[in-house]
PAZAPA-4460 file (N, C-alpha, C; in steps of 0.05 Angstrom, whole numbers, plus 32768, in hexadecimal, padded with zeros to 4 digits):
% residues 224
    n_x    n_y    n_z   ca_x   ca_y   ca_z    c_x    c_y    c_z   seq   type   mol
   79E2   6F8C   7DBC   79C9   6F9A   7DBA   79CB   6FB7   7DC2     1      X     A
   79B9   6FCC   7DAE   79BC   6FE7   7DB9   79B6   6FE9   7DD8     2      X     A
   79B0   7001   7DE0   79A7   7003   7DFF   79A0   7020   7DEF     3      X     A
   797E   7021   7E04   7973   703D   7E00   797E   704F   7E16     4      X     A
   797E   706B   7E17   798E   707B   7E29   7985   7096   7E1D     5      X     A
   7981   70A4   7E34   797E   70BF   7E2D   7997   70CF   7E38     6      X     A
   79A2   70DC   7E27   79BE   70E7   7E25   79AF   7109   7E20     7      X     A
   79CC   7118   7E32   79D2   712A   7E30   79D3   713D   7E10     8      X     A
   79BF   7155   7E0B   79C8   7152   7DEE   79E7   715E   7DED     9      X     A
   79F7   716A   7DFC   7A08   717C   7E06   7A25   7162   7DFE    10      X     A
   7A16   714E   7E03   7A29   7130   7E06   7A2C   7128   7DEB    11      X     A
   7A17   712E   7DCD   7A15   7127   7DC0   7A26   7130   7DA6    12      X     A
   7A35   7127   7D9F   7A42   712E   7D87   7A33   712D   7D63    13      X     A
   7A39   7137   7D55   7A2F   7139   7D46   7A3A   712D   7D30    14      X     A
   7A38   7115   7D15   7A4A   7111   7D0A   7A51   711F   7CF0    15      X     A
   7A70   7121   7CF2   7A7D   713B   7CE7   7A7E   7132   7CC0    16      X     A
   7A74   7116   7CBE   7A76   7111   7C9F   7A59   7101   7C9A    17      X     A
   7A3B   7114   7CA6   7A2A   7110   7C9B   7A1E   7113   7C7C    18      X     A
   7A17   7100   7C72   7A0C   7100   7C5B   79FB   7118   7C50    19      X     A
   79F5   7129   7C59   79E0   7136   7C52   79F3   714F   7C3B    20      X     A
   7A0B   7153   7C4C   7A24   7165   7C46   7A3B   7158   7C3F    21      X     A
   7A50   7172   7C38   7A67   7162   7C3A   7A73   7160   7C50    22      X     A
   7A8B   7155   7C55   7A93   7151   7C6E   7A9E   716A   7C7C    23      X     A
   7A93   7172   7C97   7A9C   7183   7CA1   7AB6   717F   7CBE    24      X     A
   7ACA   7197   7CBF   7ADA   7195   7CE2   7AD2   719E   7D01    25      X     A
   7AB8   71A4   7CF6   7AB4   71A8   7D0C   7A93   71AA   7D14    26      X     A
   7A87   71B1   7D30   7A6C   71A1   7D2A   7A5D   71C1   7D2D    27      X     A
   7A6E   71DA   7D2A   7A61   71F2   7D22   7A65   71F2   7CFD    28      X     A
   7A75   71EE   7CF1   7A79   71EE   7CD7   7A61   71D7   7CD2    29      X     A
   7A5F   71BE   7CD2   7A41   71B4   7CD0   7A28   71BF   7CD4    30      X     A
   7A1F   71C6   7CE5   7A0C   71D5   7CEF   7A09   71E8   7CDC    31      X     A
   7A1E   71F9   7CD6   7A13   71FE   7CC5   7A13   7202   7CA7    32      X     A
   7A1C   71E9   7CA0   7A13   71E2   7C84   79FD   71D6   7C87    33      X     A
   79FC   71CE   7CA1   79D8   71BC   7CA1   79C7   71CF   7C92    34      X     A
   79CB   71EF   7C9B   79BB   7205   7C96   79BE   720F   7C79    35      X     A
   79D0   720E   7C79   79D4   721C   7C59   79C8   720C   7C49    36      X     A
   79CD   71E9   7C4A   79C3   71D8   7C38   79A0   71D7   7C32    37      X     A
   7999   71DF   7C52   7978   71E0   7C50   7970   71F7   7C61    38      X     A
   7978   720A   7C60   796A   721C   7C75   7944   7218   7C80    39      X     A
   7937   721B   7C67   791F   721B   7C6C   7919   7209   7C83    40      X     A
   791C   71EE   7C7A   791B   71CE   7C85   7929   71D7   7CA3    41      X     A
   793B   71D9   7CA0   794E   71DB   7CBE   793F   71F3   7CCE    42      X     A
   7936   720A   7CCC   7929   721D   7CD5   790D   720F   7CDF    43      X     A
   7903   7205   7CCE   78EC   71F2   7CD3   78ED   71E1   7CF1    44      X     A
   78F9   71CA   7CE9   7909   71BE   7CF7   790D   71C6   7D16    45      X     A
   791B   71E1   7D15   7920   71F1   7D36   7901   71FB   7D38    46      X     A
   78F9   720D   7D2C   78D9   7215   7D3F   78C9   7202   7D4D    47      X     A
   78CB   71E4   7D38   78BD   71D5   7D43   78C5   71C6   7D62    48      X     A
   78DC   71C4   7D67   78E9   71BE   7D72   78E6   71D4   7D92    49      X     A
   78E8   71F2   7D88   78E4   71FF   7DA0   78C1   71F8   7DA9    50      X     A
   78B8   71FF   7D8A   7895   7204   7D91   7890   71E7   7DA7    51      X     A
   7892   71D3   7DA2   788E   71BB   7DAB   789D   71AA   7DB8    52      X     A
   78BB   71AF   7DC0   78C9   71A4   7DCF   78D9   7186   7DB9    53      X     A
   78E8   7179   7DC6   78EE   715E   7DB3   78DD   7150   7DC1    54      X     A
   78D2   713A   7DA5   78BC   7123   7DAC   78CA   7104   7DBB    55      X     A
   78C6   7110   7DCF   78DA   70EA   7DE5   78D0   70D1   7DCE    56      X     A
   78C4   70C7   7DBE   78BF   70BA   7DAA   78D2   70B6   7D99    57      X     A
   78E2   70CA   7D90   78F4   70C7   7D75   790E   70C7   7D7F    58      X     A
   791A   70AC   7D80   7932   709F   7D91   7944   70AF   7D7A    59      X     A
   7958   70BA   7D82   7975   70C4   7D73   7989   70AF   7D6D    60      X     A
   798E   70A1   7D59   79A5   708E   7D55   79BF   7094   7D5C    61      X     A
   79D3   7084   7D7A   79E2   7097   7D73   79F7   707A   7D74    62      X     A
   7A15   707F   7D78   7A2D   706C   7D62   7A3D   7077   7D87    63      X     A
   7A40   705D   7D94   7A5C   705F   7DA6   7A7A   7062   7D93    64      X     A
   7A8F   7079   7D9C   7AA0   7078   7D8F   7AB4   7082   7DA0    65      X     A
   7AC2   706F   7DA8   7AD2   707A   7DC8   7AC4   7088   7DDA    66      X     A
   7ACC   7096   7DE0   7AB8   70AE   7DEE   7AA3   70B6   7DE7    67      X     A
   7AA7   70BC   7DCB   7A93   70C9   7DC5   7A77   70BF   7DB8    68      X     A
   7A5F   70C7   7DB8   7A43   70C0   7DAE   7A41   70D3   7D95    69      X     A
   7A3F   70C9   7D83   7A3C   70CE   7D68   7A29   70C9   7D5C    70      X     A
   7A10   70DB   7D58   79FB   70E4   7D52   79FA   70D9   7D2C    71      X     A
   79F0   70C0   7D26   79ED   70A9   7D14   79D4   70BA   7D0B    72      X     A
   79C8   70BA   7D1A   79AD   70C4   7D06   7994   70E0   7D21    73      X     A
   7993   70EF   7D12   7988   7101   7D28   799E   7120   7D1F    74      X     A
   79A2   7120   7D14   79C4   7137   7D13   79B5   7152   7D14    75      X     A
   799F   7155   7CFB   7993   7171   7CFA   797D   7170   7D14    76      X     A
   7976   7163   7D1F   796B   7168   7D3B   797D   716C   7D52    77      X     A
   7990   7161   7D57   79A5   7168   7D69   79B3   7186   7D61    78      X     A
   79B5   718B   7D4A   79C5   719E   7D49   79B1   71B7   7D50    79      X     A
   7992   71AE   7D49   7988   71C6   7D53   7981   71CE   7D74    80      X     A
   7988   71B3   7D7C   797D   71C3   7D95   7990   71C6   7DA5    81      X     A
   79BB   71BB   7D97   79C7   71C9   7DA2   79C4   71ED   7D9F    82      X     A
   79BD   71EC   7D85   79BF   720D   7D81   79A6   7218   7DA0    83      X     A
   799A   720A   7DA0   797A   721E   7DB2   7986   721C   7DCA    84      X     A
   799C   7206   7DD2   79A1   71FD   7DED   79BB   720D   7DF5    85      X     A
   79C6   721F   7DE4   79DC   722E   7DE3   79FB   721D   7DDC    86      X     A
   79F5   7204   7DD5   7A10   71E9   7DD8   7A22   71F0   7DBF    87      X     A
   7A1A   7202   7DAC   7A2C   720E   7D94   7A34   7228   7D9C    88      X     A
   7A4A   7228   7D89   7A5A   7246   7D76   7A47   7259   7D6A    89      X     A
   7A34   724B   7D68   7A23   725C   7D47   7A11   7276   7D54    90      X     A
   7A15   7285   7D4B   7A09   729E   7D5B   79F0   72A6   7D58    91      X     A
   79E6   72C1   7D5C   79C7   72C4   7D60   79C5   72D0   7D41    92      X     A
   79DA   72E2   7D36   79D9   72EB   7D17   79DB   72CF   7CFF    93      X     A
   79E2   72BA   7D16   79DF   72A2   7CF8   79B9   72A1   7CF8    94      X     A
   79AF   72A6   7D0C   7992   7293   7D0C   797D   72AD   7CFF    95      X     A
   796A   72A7   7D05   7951   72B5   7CF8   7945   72CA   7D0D    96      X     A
   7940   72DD   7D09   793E   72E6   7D26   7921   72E6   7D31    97      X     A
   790F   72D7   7D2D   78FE   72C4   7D33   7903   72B2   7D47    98      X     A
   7911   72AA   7D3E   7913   7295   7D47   792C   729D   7D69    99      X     A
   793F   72AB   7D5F   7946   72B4   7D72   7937   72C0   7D8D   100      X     A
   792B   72CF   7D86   790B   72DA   7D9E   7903   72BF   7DA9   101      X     A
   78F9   72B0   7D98   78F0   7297   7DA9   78FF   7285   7DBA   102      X     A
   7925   7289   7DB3   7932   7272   7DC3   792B   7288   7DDC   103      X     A
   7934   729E   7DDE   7937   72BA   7DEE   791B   72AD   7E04   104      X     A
   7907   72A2   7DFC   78EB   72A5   7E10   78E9   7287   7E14   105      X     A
   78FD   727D   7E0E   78F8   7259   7E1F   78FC   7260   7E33   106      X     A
   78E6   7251   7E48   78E7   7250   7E64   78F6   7230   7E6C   107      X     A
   7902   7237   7E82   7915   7224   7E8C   7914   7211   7E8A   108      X     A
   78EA   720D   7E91   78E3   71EC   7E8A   78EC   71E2   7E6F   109      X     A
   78E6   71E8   7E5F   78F1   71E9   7E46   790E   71E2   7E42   110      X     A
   7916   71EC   7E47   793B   71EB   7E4D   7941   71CA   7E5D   111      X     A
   792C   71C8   7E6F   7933   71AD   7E86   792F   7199   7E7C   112      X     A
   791C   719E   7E63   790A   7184   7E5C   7916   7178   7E3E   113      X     A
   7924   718A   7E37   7931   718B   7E1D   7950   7188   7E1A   114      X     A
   7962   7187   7E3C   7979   717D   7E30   798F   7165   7E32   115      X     A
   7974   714C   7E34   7978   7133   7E2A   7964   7129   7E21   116      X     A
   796C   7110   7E04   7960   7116   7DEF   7967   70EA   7DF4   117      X     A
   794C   70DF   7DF0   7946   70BF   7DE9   795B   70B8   7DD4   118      X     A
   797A   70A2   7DDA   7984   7096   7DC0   7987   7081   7DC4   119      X     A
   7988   7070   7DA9   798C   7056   7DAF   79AC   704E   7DA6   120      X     A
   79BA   704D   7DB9   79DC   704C   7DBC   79E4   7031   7DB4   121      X     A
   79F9   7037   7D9C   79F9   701C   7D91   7A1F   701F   7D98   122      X     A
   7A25   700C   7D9C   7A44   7001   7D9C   7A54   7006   7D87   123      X     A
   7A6A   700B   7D8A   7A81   7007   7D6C   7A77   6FF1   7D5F   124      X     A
   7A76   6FDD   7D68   7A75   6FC0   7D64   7A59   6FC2   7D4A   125      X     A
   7A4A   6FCD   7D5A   7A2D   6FC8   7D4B   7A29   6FE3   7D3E   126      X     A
   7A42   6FEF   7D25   7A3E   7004   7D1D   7A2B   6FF7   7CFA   127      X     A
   7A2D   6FE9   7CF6   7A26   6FDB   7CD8   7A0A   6FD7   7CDE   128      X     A
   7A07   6FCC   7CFA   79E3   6FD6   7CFF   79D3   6FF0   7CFD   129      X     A
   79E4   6FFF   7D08   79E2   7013   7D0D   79E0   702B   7CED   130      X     A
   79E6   7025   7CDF   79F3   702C   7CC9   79D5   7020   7CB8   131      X     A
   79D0   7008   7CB7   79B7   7003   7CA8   799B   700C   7CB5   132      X     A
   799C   700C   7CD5   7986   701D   7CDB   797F   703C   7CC3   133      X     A
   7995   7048   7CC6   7994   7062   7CBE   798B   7062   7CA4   134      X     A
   7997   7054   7C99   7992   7048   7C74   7976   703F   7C70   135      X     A
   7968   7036   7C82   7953   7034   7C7F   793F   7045   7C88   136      X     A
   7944   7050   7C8F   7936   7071   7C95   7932   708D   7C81   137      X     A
   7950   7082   7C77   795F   70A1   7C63   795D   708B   7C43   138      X     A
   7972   707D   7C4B   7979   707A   7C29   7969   7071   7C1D   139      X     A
   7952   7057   7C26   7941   704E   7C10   792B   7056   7C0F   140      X     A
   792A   706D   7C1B   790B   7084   7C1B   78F2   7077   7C2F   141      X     A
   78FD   706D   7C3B   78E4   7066   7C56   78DA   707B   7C5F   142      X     A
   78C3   7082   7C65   78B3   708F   7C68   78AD   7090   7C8B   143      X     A
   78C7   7095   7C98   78C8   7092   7CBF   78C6   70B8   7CC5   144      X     A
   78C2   70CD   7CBB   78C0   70DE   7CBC   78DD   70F3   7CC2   145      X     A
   78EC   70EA   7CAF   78FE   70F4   7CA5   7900   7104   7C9B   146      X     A
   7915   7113   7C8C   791B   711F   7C74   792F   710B   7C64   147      X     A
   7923   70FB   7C49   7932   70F5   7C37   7949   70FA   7C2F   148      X     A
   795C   70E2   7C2B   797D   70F2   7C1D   7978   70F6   7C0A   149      X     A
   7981   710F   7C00   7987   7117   7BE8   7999   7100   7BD4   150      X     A
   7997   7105   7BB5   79A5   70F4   7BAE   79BF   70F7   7BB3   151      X     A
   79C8   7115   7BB5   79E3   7112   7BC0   79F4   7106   7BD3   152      X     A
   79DA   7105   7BF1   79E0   70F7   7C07   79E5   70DC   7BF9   153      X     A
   79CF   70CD   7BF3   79C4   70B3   7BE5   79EE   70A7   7BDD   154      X     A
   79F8   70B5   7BD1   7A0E   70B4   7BB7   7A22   70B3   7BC8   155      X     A
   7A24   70C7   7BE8   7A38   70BD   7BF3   7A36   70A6   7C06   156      X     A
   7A28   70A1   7C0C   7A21   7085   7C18   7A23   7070   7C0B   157      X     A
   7A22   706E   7BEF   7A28   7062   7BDB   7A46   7059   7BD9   158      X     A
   7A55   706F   7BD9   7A6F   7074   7BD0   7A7D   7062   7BEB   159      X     A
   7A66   706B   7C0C   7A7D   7064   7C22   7A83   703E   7C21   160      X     A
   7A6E   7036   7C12   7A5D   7018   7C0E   7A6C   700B   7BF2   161      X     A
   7A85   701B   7BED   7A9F   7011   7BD5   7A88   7014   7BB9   162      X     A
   7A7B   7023   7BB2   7A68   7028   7B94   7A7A   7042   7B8B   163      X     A
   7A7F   7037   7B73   7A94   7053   7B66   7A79   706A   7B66   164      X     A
   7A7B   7086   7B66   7A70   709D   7B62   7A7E   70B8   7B5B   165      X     A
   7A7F   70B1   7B3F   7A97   70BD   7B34   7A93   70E6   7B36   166      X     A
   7A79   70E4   7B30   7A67   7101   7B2E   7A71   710F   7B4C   167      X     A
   7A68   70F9   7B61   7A6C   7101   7B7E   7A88   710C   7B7F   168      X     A
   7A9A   70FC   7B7D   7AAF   70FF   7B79   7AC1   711A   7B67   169      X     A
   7AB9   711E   7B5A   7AAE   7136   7B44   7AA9   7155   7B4C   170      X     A
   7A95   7147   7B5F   7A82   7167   7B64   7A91   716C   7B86   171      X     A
   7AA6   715B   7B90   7AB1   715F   7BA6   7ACA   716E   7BA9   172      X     A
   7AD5   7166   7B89   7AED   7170   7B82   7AE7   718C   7B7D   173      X     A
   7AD9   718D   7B6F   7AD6   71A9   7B6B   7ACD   71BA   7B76   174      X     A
   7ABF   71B0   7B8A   7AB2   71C5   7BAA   7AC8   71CB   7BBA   175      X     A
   7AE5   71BB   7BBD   7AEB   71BD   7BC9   7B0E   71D3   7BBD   176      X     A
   7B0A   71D6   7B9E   7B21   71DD   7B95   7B1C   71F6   7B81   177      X     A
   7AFF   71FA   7B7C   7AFB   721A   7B6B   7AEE   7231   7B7A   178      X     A
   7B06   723B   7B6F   7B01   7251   7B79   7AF1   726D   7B70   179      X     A
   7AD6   7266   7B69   7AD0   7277   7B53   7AAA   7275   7B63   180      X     A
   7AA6   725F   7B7D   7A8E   7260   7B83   7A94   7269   7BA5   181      X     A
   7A81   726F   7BB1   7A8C   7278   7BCF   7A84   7262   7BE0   182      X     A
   7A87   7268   7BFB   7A89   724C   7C0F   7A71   724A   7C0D   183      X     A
   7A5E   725E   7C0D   7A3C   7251   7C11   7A39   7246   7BF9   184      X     A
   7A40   7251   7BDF   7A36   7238   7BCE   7A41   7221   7BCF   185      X     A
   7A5D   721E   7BD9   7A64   71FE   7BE5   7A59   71F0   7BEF   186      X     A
   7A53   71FA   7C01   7A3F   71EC   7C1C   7A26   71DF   7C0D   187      X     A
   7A16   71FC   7C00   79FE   71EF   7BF3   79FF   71DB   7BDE   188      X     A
   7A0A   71E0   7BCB   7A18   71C5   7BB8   7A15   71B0   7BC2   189      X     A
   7A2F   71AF   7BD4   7A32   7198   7BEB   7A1C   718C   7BF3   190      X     A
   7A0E   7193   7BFC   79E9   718F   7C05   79E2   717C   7BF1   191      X     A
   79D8   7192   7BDB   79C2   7185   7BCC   79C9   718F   7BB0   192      X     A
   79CE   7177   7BA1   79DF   717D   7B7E   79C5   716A   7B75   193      X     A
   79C3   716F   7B54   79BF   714F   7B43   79D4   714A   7B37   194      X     A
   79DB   7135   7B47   79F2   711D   7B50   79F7   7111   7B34   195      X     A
   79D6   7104   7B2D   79D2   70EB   7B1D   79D0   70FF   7AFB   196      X     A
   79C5   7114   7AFC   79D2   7125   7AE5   79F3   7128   7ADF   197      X     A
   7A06   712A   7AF3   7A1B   712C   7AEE   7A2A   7119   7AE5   198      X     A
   7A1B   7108   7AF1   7A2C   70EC   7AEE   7A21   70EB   7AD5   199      X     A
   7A0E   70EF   7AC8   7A08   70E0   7AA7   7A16   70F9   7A91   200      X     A
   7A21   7111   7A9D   7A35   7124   7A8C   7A48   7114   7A8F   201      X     A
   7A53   7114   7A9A   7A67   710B   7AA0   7A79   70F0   7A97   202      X     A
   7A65   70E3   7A94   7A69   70C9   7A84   7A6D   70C9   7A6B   203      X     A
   7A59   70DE   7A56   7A5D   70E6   7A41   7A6C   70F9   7A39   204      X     A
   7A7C   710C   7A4F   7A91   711B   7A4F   7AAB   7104   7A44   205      X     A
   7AB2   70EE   7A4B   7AC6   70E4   7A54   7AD5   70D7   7A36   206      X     A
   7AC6   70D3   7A24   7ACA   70CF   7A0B   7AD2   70E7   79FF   207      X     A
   7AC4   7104   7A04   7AD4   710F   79F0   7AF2   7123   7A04   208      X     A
   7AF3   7117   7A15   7B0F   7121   7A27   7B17   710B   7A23   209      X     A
   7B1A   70F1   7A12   7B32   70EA   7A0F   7B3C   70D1   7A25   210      X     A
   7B21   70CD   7A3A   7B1B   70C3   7A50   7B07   70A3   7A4C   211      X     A
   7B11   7090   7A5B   7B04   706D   7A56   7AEF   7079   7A65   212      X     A
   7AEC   7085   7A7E   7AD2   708E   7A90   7AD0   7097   7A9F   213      X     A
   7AAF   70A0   7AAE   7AAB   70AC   7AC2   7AC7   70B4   7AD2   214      X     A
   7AC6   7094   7AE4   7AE3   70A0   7AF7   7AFB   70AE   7AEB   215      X     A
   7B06   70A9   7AD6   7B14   70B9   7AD2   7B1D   70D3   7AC9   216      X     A
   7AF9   70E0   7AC7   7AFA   70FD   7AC7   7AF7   7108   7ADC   217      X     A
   7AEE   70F5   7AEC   7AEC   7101   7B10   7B03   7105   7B1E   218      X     A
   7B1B   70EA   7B12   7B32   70EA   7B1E   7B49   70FA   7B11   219      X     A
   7B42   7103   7AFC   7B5A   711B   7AE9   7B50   7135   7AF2   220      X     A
   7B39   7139   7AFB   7B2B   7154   7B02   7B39   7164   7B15   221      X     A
   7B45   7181   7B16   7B4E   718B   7B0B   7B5E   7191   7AF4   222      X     A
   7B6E   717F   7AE7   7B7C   717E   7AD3   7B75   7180   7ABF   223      X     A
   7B5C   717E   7ABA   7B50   7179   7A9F   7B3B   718B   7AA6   224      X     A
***
């Protein structure tokens, strides 16, 4: 059984191959693709957060993993209030300068009351629980006051669940090997593509390259 616990957010790790993105090394390189992928949303997201503190109501999912607590569901809320709480790399020229002034005028209470955060701590053991909580929050569009996965998210969750996603596959290769778009448009790509458009080029690509299918224009890609 989980156990509820209010943890340190300072304690909290962030996980480095959330769906929302592609997979990042580190939990400043996340952070901020969180931003690039949605700035608006994520900007959102932190004011509310300063204006109003975090709501003790909205338990953070998080994943025992040796040591570490691995933030399952909650990631763009943790990451923002490592940024307000000073617990990141990311500097005052990444943020808005709005918003900067306002971390600048948090009073301490603020600071005391905000840096542990309600999770419900699930075991290695009970990571497949853990895993459909989230799925039912994100993937099948429940309405728990979220932000919806994109279909892109949707496609790699798909993919981690053994469903071929040839497009995904596709649009990963190539984020990760042309050199002709810059890192922010990686990032944003990465974010948020139509997935399910590519995948239906793609399919009909595959006949006149000479190709049985999808996967195997995903998997000759570069070459072809």
């Amino acid at each position: 059984m989980p156990s509820i616990e209010q943890l340190l957010v300072k304690n909290l790790d962030l996980d480095l191959s959330n769906y929302r993105v592609t997979k990042q090394k580190s939990e400043t390189a996340i952070i901020k693709a969180f931003i690039t992928a949605g700035p608006s949303k994520f900007w959102a997201l932190m004011n509310s957060l300063i204006d109003d503190g975090y709501h003790q109501t909205e338990n953070i999912i998080v994943l025992k993993n040796g040591s570490k607590r691995v933030v399952k569901e909650g990631n763009r809320r943790i990451a923002s209030l490592k940024i307000i709480l000073g617990y990141t790399n990311i500097k005052a020229a990444d943020l808005p300068a709005d918003i900067n002034e306002k971390i600048k005028e948090l009073p301490s209470s603020w600071i005391k009351s905000n840096k542990k955060v309600p999770c419900v701590v699930y075991s290695s053991a009970e990571a497949d629980i853990a895993e459909k909580i989230v799925t039912l929050t994100h993937a099948k569009g429940v309405d728990a006051g979220r932000e919806r996965w994109s279909a892109l998210a949707r496609a790699r969750y798909d993919r981690d669940k053994g469903r071929s996603e040839p497009g995904l596959d596709l649009l990963e290769s190539f984020l990760a090997k042309s050199p002709i778009i810059s890192k922010e448009q990686k990032v944003r790509l990465g974010g948020d593509y139509h997935i399910t458009v590519l995948n239906e080029s793609i399919g009909k690509m595959a006949e006149l390259l000479g190709l049985k299918s999808s996967e195997e224009v995903a998997s000759n890609y570069p070459k072809i």
